[in-house]
C-alpha positions as CSV (number, residue, x, y, z in Angstrom):
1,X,38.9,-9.9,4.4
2,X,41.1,-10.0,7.7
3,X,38.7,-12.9,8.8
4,X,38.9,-14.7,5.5
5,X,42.6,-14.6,5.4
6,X,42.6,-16.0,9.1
7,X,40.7,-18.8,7.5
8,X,42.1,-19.6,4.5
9,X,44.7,-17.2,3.4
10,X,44.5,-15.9,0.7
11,X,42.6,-18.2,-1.4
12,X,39.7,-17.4,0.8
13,X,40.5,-14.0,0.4
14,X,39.9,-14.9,-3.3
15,X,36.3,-16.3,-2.9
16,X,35.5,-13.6,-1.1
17,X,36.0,-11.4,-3.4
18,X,34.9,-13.2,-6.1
19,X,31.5,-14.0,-4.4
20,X,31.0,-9.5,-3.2
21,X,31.7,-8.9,-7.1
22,X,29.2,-10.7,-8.2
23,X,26.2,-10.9,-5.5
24,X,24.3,-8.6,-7.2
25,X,23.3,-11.3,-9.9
26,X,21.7,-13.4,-7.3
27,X,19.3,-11.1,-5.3
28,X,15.9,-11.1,-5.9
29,X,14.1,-8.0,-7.1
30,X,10.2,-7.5,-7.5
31,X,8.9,-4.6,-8.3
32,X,4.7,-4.9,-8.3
33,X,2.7,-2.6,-10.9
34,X,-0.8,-2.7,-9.6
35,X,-4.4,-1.1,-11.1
36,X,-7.4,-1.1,-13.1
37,X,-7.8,-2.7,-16.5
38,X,-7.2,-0.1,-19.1
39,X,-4.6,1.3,-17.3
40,X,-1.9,0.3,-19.6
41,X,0.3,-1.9,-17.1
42,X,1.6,-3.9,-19.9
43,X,3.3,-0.8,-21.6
44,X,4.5,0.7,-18.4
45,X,6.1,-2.8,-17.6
46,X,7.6,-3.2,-21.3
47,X,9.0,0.6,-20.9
48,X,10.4,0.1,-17.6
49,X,12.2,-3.2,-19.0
50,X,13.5,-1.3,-22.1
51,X,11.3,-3.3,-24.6
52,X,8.7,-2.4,-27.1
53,X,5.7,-4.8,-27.6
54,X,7.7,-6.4,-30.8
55,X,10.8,-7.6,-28.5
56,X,11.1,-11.0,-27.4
57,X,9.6,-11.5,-23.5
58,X,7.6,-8.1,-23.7
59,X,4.3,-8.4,-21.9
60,X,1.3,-8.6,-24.6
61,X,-0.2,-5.1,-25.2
62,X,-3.1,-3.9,-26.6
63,X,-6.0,-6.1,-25.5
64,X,-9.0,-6.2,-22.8
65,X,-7.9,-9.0,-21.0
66,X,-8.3,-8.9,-17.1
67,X,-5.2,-9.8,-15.3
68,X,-6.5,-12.9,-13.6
69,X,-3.5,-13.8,-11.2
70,X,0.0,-12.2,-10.6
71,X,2.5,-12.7,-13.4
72,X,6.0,-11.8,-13.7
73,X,8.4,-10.6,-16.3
74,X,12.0,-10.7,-16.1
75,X,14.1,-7.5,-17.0
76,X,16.2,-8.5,-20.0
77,X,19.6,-7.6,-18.5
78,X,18.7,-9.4,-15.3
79,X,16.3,-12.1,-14.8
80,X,16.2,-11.8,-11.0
81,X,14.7,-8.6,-11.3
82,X,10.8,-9.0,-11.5
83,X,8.3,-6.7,-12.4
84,X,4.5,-8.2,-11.8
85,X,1.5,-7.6,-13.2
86,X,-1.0,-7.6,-10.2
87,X,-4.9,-7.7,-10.9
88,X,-6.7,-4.8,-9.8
89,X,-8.5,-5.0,-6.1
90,X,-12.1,-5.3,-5.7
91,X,-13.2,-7.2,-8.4
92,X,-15.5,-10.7,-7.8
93,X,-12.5,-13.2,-8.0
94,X,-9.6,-10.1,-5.9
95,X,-12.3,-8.4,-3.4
96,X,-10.5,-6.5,-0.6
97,X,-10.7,-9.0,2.2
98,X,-8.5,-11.3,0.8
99,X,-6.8,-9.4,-1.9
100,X,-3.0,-8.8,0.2
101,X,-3.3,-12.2,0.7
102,X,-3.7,-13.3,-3.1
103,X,-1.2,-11.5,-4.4
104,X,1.6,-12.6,-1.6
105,X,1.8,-8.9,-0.3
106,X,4.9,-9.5,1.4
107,X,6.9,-10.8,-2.0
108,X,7.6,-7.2,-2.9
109,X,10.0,-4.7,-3.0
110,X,8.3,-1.9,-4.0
111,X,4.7,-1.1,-5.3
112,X,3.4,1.2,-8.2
113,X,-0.4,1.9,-8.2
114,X,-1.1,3.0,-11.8
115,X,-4.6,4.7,-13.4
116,X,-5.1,6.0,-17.1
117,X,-8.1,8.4,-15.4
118,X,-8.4,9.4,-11.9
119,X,-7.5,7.0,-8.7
120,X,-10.4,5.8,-7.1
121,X,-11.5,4.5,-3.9
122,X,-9.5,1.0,-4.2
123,X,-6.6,2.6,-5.1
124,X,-6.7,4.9,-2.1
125,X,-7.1,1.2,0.0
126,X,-4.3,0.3,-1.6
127,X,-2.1,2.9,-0.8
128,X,-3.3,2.8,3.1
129,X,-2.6,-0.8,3.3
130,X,0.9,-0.7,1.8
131,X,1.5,2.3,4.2
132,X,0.2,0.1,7.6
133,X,2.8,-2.6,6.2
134,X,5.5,0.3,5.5
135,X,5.7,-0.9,2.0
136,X,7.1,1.8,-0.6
137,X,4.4,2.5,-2.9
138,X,4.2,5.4,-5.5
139,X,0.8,6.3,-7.6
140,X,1.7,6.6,-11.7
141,X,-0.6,7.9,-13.9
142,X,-0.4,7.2,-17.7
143,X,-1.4,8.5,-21.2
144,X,-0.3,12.0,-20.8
145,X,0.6,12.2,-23.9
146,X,-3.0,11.5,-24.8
147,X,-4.7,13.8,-23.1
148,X,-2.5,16.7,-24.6
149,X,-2.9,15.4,-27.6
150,X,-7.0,15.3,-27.0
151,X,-6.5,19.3,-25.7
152,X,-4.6,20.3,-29.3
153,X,-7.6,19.2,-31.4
154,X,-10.2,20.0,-28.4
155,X,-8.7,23.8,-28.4
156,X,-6.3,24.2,-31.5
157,X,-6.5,27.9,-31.0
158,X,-6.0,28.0,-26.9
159,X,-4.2,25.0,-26.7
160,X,-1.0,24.7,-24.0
161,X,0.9,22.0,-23.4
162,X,2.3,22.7,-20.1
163,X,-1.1,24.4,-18.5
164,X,-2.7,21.0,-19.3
165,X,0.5,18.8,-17.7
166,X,-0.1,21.4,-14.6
167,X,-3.7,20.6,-14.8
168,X,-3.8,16.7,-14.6
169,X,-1.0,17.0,-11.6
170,X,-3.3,19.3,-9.9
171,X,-6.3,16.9,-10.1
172,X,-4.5,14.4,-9.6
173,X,-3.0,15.5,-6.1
174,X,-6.8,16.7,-5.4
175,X,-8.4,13.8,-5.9
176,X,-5.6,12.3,-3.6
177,X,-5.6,14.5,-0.9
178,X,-9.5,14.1,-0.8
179,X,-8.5,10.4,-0.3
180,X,-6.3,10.9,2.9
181,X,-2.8,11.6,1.1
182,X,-1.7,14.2,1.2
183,X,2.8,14.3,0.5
184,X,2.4,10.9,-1.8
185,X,4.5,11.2,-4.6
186,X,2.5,11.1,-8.2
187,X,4.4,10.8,-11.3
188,X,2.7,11.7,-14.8
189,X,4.1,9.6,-18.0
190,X,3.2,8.4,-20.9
191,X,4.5,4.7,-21.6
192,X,5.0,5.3,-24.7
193,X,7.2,8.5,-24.4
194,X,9.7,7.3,-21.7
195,X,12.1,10.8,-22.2
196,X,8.8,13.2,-21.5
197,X,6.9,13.8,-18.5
198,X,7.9,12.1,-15.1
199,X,9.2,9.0,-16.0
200,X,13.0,9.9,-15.5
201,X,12.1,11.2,-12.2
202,X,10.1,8.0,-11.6
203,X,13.0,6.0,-12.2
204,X,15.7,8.3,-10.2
205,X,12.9,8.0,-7.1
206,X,12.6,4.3,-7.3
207,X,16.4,4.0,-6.7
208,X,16.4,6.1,-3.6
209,X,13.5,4.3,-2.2
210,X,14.6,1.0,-2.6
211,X,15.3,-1.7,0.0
212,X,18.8,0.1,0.7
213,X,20.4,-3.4,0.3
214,X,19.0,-3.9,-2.9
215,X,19.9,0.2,-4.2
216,X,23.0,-1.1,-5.9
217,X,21.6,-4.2,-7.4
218,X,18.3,-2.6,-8.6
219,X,20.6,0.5,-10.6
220,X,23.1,-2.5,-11.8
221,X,19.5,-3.7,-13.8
222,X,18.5,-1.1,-15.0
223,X,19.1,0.5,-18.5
224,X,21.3,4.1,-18.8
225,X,18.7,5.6,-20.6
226,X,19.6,9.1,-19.2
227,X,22.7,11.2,-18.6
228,X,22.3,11.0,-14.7
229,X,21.2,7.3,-14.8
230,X,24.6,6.7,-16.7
231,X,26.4,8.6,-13.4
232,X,24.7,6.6,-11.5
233,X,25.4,3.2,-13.0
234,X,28.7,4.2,-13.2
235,X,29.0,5.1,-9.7
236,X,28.2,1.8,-9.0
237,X,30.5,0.0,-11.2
238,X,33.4,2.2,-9.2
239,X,32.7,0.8,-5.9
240,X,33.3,-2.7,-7.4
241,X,37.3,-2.1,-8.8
242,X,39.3,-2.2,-5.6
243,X,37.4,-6.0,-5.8
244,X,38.6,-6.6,-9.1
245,X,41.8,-5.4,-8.5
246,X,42.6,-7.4,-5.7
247,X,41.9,-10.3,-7.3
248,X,44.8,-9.9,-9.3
249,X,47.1,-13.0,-10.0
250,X,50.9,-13.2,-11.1
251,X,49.9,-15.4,-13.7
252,X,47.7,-12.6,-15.6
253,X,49.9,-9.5,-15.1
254,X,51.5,-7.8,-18.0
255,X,53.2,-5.1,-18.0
256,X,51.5,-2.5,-20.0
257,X,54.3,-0.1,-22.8
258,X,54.2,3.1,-22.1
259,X,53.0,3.7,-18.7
260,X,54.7,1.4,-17.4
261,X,52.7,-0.7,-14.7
262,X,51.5,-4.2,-14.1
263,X,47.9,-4.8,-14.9
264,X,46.2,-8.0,-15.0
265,X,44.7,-8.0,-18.4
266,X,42.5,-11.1,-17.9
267,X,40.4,-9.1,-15.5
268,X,40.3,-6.3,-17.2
269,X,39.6,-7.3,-20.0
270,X,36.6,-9.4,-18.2
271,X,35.3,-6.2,-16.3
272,X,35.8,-4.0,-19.0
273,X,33.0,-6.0,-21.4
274,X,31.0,-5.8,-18.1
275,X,31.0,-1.8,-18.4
276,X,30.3,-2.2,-21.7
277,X,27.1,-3.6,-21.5
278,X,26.1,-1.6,-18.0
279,X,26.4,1.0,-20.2
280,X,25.0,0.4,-22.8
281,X,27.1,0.4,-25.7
282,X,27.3,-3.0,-27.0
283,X,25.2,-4.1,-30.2
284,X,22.0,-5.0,-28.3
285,X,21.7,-2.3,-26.0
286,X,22.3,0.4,-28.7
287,X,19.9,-1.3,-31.2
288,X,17.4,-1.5,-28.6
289,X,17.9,2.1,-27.8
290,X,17.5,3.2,-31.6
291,X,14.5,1.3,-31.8
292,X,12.8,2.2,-28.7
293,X,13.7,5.9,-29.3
294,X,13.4,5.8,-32.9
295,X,17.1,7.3,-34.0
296,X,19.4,6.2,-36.1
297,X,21.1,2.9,-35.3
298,X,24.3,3.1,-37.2
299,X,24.7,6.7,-35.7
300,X,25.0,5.1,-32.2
301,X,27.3,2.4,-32.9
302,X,29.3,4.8,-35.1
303,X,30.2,6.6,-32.2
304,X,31.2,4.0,-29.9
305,X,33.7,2.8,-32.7
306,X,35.6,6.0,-33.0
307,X,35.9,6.5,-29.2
308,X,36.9,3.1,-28.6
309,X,37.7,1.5,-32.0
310,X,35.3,-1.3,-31.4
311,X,32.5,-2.0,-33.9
312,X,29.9,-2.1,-31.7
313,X,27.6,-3.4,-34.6
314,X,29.2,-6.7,-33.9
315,X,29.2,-9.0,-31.0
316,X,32.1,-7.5,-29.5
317,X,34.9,-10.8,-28.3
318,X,37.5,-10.4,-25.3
319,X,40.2,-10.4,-28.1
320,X,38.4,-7.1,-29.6
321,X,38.2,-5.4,-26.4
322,X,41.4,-6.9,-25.2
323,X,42.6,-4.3,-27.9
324,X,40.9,-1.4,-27.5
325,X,41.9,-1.3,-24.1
326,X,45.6,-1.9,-24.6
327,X,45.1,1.2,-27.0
328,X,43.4,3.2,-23.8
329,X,46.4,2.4,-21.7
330,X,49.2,2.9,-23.9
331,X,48.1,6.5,-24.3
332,X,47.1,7.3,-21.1
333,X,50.1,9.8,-20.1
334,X,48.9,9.7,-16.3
335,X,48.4,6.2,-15.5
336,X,51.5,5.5,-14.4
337,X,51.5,8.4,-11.4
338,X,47.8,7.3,-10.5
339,X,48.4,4.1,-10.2
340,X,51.2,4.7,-7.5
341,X,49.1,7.1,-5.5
342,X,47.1,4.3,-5.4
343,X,48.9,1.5,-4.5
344,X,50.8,3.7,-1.7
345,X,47.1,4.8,-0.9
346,X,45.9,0.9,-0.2
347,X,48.7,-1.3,0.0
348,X,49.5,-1.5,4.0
349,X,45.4,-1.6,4.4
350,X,45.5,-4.5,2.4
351,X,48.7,-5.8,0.5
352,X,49.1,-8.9,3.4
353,X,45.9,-10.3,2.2
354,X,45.9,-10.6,-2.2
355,X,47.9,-12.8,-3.7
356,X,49.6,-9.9,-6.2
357,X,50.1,-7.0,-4.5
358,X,52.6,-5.4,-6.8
359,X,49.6,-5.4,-9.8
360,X,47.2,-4.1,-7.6
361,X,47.9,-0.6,-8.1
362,X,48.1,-1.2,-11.9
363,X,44.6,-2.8,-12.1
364,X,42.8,-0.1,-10.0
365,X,44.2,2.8,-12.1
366,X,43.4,0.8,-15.4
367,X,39.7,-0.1,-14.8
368,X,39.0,3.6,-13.5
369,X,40.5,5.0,-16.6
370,X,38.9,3.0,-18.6
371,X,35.1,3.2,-17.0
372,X,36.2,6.9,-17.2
373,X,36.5,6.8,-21.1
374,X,33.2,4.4,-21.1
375,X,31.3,7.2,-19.1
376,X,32.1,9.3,-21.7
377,X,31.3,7.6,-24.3
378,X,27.9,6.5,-23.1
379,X,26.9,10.2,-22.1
380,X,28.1,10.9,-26.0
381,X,25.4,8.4,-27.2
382,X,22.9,9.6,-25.0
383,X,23.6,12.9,-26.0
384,X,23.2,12.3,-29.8
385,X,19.9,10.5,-28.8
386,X,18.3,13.5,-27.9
387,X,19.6,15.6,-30.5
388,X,18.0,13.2,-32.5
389,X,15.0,13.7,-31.1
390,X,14.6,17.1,-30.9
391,X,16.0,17.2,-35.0
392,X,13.0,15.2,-35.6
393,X,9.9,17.3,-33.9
């Protein structure tokens, strides 16, 4: 900042600002999902994108078809985030001795090596190559869901759903260790059941193994499809409002009845819709939720409009969310003493060098209470999703 404002004053300080905010949208992410054929890649990369095989851009499902050269599919909140379907190693056309060098080895961020069955002997090459480069791999293994299901009719009598979960994990850290590894991380989950098994944990451990540059991009992409992804999201989206509220300009300040401070509505408003969406409680993100989770859509959006007296079963405009958040503010009995604490907290670090120091205070203390009232609302969503659920076992 000092160094920009030496520059430029504080117009630079401005671009700045404005290009931290939103450098995130511009890294590139590429997450690699490697295996056999069979091993249900195609559902793991749909369920880690949020999408069921009907959705628009969802990998094809449900056929034989050899993966024949690397492909890529875009997350639907954030194109620059990759995940590839790699084919499997030691086949006639991807043999071993030339197999890193197909697939561009280097390209990736981050590898998953995923089997339906047991990991074999390529796998285990795999995972020893990654490991000589220091790439971050994890082995996944699917269709959990199927093999308990296969156990119920095999022993209706004897059946147990968690001895057979501690069974596979057992064999499957066996057959492992028999291969050299032996403190690997395995996951268990079933693509089609992304709440059961491993696959929150599976998520939660690819963010802190990340390329720690990338950590806060890779969590911005992803969906808040748990209670502790939506801290995390919203963790993130904190670290960006001291950016947003220094960006604030006379021109968009009003002052806001009630509590009595200067905010700059425009960005507010802006960042606000951003939150929205991160957390998923705008129309697409919840009808995507209902459908992958099979709840109730009108449940979802129903409670997003109470909280926040936005019909979320629209597209929601800047002018609807301009005023649900002036109706946020002008009940918010403690805005006005945050908001000083604030700006006596970080003006002399760095009222010389925006352009509206005076709304600076006003703008932090408005986009943390209203991310605040989002968190809440999002974990209210969540929450009803898996009461839904459970209702319907």
């Amino acid at each position: 900042m000092k160094a920009a404002c030496a520059a430029g004053g504080i117009e630079e300080c401005r671009h700045l600002l404005e290009r931290k905010r939103d450098a995130w949208k511009n890294l590139p992410l590429n997450v690699a999902v490697t295996g056999k054929a069979g091993a249900r890649k195609s559902f793991f990369i749909n369920a880690m994108r949020g999408l069921t095989a009907d959705d628009k851009g969802a990998a094809k499902v449900g056929t034989s078809i050899t993966t024949m050269k690397p492909r890529s599919y875009p997350h639907p909140d954030n194109p620059k985030l990759l995940f590839w379907d790699l084919p499997g190693v030691g086949t006639d056309k991807f043999p071993r001795e030339t197999y890193l060098t197909d697939i561009d080895v280097d390209r990736y961020d981050f590898f998953l090596l995923i089997t339906d069955t047991r990991f074999m002997e390529n796998d285990a090459w795999l995972g020893k190559e990654f490991s000589k480069r220091n790439k971050k791999y994890f082995f996944v293994r699917t269709k959990t869901e199927q093999d308990i299901t296969s156990d119920r009719k095999a022993h209706p009598k004897t059946h147990n759903e968690k001895a057979v979960i501690k069974r596979i994990r057992e064999s499957t850290t066996q057959i492992l260790r028999e291969h050299g590894f032996d403190d690997v991380m395995v996951f268990l989950i079933d693509n089609c059941e992304p709440t059961k098994f491993d696959f929150e944990q599976l998520e939660l451990q690819l963010i802190k193994d990340f390329p720690a540059l990338k950590k806060s991009p890779f969590i911005s992409s992803l969906q808040a499809t748990s209670e502790q992804m939506i801290r995390l999201k919203v963790d993130t989206l904190r670290s960006r409002i001291w950016k947003l509220a220094a960006l604030s300009g006379a021109a968009g300040t009003v002052p806001i009845p009630g509590p009595s401070v200067v905010v700059d509505l425009s960005i507010v408003t802006a960042e606000s819709m951003f939150y929205f969406k991160q957390l998923g409680l705008d129309n697409e993100s919840l009808r995507r939720c209902a459908d992958r989770h099979s709840v109730d859509y009108h449940k979802l959006t129903s409670i997003v409009g109470s909280a926040l007296g936005i019909r979320a079963s629209d597209v929601v405009t800047a002018e609807a969310m301009k005023t649900a958040l002036l109706m946020i503010l002008r009940t918010a009995p403690t805005l006005k003493s945050t908001s000083v604490k604030i700006g006596l907290k970080f003006l002399p670090l760095i009222g010389s060098l925006i352009a509206a120091p005076l709304s600076f205070a006003g703008t932090y203390a408005s986009l943390k209470l209203i991310l605040d009232k989002f968190e809440q609302v999002a974990i209210d969503v969540w929450k009803c999703v898996v009461k839904s659920m459970a209702d319907a076992l």
